[in-house]
C-alpha positions as CSV (number, residue, x, y, z in Angstrom):
1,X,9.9,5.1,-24.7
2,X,7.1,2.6,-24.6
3,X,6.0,2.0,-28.2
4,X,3.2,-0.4,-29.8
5,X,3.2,-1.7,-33.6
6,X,-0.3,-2.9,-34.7
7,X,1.7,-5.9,-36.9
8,X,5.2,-5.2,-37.2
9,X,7.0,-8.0,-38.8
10,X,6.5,-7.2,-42.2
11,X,8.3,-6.5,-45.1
12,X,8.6,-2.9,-43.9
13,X,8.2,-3.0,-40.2
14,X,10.7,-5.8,-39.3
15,X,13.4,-3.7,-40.1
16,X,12.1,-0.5,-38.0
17,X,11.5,-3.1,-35.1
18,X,15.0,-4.3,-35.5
19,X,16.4,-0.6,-35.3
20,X,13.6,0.6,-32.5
21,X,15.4,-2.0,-30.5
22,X,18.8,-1.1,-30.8
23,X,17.7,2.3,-29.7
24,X,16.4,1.0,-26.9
25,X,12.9,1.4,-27.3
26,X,10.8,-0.5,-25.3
27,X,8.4,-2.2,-28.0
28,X,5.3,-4.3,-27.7
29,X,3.6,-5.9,-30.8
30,X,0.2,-6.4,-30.5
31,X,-0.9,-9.6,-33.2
32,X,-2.5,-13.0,-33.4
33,X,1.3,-14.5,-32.6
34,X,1.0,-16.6,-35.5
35,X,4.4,-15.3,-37.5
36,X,7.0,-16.8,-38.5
37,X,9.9,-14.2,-37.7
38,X,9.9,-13.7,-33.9
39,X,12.6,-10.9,-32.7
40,X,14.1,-11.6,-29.6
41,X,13.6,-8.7,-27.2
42,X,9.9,-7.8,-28.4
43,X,7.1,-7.9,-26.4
44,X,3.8,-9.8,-27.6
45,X,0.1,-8.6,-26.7
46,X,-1.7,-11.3,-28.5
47,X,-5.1,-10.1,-29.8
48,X,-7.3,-10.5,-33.1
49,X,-6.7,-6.7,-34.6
50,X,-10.8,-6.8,-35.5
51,X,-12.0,-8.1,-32.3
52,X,-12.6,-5.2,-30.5
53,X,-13.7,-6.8,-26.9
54,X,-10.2,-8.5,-26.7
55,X,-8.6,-5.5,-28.0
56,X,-10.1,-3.3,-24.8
57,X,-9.0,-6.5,-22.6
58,X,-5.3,-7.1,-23.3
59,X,-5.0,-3.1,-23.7
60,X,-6.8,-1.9,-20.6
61,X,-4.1,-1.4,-18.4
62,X,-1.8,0.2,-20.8
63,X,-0.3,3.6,-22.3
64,X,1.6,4.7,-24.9
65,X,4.2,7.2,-25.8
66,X,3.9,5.6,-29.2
67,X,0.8,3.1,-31.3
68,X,1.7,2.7,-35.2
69,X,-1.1,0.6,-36.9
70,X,1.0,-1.2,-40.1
71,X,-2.4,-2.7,-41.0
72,X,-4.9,0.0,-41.0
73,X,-6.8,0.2,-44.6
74,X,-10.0,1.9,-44.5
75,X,-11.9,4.2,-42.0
76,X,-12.8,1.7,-39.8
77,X,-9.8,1.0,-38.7
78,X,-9.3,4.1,-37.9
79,X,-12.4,4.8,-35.8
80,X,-11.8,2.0,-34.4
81,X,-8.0,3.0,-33.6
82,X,-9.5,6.5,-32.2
83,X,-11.7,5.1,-29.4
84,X,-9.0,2.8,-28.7
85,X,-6.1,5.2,-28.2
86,X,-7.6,8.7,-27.5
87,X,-6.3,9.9,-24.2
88,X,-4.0,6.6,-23.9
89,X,-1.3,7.5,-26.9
90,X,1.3,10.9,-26.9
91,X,1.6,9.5,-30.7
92,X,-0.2,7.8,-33.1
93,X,1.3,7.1,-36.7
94,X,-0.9,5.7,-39.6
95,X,1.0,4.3,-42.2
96,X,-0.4,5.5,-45.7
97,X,0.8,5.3,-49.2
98,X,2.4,7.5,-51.8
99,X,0.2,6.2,-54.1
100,X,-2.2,8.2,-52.7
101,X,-0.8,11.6,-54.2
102,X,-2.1,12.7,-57.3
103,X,-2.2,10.6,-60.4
104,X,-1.4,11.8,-62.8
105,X,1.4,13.8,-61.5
106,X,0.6,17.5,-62.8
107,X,4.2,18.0,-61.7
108,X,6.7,15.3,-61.0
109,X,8.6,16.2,-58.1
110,X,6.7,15.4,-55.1
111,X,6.4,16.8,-52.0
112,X,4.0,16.3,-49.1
113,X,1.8,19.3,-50.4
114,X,1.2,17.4,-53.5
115,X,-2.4,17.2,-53.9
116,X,-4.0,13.3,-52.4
117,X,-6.0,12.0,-55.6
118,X,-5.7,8.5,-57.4
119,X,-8.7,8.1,-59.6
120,X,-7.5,4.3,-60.5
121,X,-6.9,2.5,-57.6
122,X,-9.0,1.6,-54.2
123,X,-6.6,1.3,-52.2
124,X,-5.4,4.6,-52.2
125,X,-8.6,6.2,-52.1
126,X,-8.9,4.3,-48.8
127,X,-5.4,5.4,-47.9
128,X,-7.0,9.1,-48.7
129,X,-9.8,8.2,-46.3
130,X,-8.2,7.3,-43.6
131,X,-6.2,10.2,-43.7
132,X,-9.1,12.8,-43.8
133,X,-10.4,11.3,-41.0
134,X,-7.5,11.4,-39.0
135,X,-7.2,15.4,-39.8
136,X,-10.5,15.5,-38.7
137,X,-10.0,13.6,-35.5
138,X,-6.6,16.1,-35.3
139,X,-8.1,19.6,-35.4
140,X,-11.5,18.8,-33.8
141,X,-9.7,16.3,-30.4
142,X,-6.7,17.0,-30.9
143,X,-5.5,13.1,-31.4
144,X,-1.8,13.4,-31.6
145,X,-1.9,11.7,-35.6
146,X,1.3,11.3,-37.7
147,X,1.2,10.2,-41.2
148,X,3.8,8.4,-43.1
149,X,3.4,7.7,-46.9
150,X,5.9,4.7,-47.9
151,X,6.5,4.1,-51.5
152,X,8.1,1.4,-53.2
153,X,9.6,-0.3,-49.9
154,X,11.7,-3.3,-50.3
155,X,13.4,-6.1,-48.3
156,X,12.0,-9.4,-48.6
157,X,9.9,-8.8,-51.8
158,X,11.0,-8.6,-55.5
159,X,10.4,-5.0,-56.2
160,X,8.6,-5.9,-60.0
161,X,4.9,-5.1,-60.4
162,X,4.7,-8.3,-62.8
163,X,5.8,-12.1,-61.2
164,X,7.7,-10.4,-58.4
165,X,6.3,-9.3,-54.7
166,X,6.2,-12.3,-52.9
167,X,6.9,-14.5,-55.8
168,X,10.3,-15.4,-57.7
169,X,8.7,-15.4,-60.9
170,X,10.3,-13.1,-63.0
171,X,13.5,-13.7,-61.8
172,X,13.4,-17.4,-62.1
173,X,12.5,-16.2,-65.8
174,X,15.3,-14.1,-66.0
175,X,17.9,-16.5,-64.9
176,X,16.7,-19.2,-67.8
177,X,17.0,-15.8,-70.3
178,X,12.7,-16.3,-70.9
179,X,11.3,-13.1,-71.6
180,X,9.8,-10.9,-69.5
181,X,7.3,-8.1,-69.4
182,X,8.2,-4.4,-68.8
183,X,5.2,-1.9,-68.6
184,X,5.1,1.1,-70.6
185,X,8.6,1.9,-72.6
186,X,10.5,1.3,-69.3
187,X,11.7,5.0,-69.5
188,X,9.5,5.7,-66.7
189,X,11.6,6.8,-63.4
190,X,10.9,5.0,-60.0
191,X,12.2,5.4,-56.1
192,X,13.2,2.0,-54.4
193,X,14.0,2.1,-51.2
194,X,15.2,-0.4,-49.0
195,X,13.7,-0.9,-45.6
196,X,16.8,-0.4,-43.6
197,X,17.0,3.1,-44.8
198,X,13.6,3.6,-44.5
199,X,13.7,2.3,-40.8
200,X,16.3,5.5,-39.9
201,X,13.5,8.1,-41.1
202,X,10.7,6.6,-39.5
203,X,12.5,5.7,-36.2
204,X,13.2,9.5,-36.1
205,X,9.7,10.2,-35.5
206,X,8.9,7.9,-32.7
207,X,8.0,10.5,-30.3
208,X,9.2,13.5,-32.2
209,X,6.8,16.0,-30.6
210,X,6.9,18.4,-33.7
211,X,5.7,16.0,-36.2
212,X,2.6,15.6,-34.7
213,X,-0.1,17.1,-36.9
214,X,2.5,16.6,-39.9
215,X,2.7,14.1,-42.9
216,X,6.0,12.4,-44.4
217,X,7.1,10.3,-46.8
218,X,10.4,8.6,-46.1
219,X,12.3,7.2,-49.9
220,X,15.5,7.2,-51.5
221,X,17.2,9.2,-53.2
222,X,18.2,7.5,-56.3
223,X,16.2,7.1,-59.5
224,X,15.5,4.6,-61.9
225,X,13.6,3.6,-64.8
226,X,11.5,0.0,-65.0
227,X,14.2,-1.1,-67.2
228,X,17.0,-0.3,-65.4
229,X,15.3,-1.8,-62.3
230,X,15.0,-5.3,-64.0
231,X,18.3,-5.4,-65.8
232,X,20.1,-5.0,-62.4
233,X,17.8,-7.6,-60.7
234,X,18.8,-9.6,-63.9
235,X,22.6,-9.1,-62.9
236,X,22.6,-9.6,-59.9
237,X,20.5,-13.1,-60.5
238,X,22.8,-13.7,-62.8
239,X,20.6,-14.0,-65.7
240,X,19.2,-11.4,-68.6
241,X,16.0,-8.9,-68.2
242,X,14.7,-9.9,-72.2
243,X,12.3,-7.5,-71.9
244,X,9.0,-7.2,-73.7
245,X,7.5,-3.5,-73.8
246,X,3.8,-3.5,-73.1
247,X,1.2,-0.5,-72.6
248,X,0.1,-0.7,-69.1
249,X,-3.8,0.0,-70.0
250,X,-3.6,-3.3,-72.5
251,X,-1.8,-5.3,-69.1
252,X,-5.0,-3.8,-66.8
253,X,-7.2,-5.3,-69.8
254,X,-5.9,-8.5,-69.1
255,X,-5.6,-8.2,-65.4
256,X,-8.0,-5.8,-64.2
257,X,-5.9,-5.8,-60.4
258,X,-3.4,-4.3,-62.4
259,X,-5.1,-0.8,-63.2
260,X,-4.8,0.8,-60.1
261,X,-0.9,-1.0,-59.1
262,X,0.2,0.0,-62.7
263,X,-1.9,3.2,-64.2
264,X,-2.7,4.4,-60.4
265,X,1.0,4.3,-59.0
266,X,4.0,3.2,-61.4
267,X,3.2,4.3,-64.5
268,X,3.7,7.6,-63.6
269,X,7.4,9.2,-63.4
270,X,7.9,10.4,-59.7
271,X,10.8,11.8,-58.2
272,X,10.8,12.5,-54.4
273,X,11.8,15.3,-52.5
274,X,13.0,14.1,-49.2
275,X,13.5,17.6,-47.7
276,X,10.9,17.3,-44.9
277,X,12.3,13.7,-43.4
278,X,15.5,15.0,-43.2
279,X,14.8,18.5,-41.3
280,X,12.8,16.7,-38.9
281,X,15.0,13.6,-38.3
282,X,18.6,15.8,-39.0
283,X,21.4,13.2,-40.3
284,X,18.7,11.0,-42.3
285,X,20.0,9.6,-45.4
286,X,19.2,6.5,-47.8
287,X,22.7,5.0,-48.2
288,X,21.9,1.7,-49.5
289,X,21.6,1.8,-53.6
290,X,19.0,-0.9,-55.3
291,X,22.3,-2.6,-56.6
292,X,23.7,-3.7,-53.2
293,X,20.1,-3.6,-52.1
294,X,18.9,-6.2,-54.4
295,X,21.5,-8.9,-53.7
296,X,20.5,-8.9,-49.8
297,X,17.0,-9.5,-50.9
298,X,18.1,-12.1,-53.3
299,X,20.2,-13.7,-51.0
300,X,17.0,-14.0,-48.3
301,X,15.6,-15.3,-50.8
302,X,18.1,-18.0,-51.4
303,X,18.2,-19.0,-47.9
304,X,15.0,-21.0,-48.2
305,X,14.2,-22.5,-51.3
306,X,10.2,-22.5,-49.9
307,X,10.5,-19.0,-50.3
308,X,11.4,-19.1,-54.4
309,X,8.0,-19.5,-55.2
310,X,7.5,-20.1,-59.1
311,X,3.7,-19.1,-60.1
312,X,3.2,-21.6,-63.2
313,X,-0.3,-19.6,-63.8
314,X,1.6,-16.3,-63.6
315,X,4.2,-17.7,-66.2
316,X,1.3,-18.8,-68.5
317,X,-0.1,-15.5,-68.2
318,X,3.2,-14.0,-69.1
319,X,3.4,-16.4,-71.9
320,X,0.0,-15.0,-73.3
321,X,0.2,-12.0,-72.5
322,X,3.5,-11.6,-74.9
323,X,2.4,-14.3,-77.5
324,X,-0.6,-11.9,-78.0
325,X,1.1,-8.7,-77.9
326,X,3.5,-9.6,-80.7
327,X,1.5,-11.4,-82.7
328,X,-0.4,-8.1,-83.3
329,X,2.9,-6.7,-84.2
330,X,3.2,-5.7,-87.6
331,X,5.7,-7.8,-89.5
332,X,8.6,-5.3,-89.5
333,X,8.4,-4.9,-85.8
């Protein structure tokens, strides 16, 4: 099977690249050639992704049983992805989000009928978009579209919507015992899943015939609240989670980036029903719990001490942030 990632060495897609070659696949990434984690095995088209006269160049004299786009965003990419591949893919899967289903959750098991909605954040809406417009492009020329929602997908980013992502932040805070902010009451339940087990879902669909036409998302099993996500970061940093509650609309008043990441996407309580992934890829399971998950990330993180990036302007807005908050505390609290 000749497949072709659109990026692919991302926090996400390294893994699937990792496992689409010990399947066997014959896989081509098509990028600028600039990254830093080269797999051995993997064949490189390089192109600039928004230069379409090179694109039809370097991609003239190929076909695909497989393109996945890691870095499509809005509808242009997607046009642009249509003229491209119609007639010279059997596949083509657009990776979306599941922050694009509806928020607020009128019911918090989701499935991939829940309604597409987020009122709060752009990038979803885009997400949305682009999905629309592959439907479209499905029903009326029959391009062979497959759509995959990741959620919260880890492997070499700290999965915390406040210092974390590709900064060490909050856990350098955690192992000096500084406090650190949690939004909401931290009650709120939340799906991490690591990108190995991701990778066995996804990997399940290259070239599965019968999902064409379909959309998937692909998560664990296992949920947790915010504060039970930061106290076993904590543990296994070996430091504390002394966590500060905050409202997530008074963070987005501070930050406005963080209305749509917090109020558009994990504020909300959402449990996933993975019933779908697993009839169409039979055997799939997440088997790797945020616990043991964490420590691999935290060890990749260890490995290179350029890659424990300490923001000092997001520790002085942490700082702030709380000084504020309980300041306006009444006395007793």
């Amino acid at each position: 099977m000749k497949v072709l990632f659109i990026g692919g060495t991302g926090n996400i897609s390294i893994s699937i690249s990792k496992l689409a070659l010990e399947k066997g696949i014959e896989l081509y990434h098509l990028n600028r050639g600039k990254t830093s984690r080269p797999l051995p095995g993997i064949n490189t088209i390089k192109a600039d992704i928004t230069n379409p006269a090179e694109l039809t160049t370097v991609l003239k004299n190929h076909t695909w049983d497989v393109v996945v786009n890691w870095i499509a965003f809005v509808e242009e990419d997607i046009r642009r992805d249509f003229e491209l591949f119609n007639g010279k893919t059997k596949q083509y899967i657009f990776i979306s989000s599941a922050s694009a289903y509806q928020k607020p959750l009128a019911h918090p098991v989701v499935t991939e009928s829940t309604p597409l909605k987020n009122p709060y954040w752009q990038y979803s809406r885009n997400k949305i978009a682009c999905e629309d417009l592959l439907n479209y492009y499905y029903r009326d020329n029959d391009f062979p579209a497959t759509i995959v929602r990741p959620s919260h997908t880890y492997d070499t980013i700290i999965p915390v919507p406040i210092g974390g992502s590709k900064e060490y932040t909050t856990v350098d805070r955690m192992k000096k015992g500084k406090k650190i902010i949690v939004h909401g009451d931290g009650t709120t339940l939340w799906t991490l899943t690591h990108s190995e087990d991701f990778a066995k879902g996804f990997v399940g669909l290259l070239g599965h015939k019968q999902a064409i036409g379909h959309s998937f998302h692909i998560t664990s099993d296992e949920n947790l609240t915010w504060d039970q996500i930061h106290h076993i970061i904590a543990d296994a940093a070996g430091g504390e989670a002394n966590i500060v509650h905050i409202p997530a609309d008074l963070l987005a008043a501070y930050d406005e980036n963080l209305l749509g990441e917090l109020t558009g996407d994990k504020s909300s309580s959402v449990i996933f029903d993975n019933s779908k992934i697993k009839q169409f890829v039979p055997g799939f399971s997440a088997t790797i719990p945020f616990s043991e998950g964490i420590k691999r990330t935290l060890d990749w993180f260890h490995l290179d001490n350029a890659r424990q990036i300490i923001n000092e302007e997001t520790n002085a807005w942490i700082d702030m942030v709380i000084e504020r908050y309980e300041r306006a505390l009444p006395d007793n609290k």
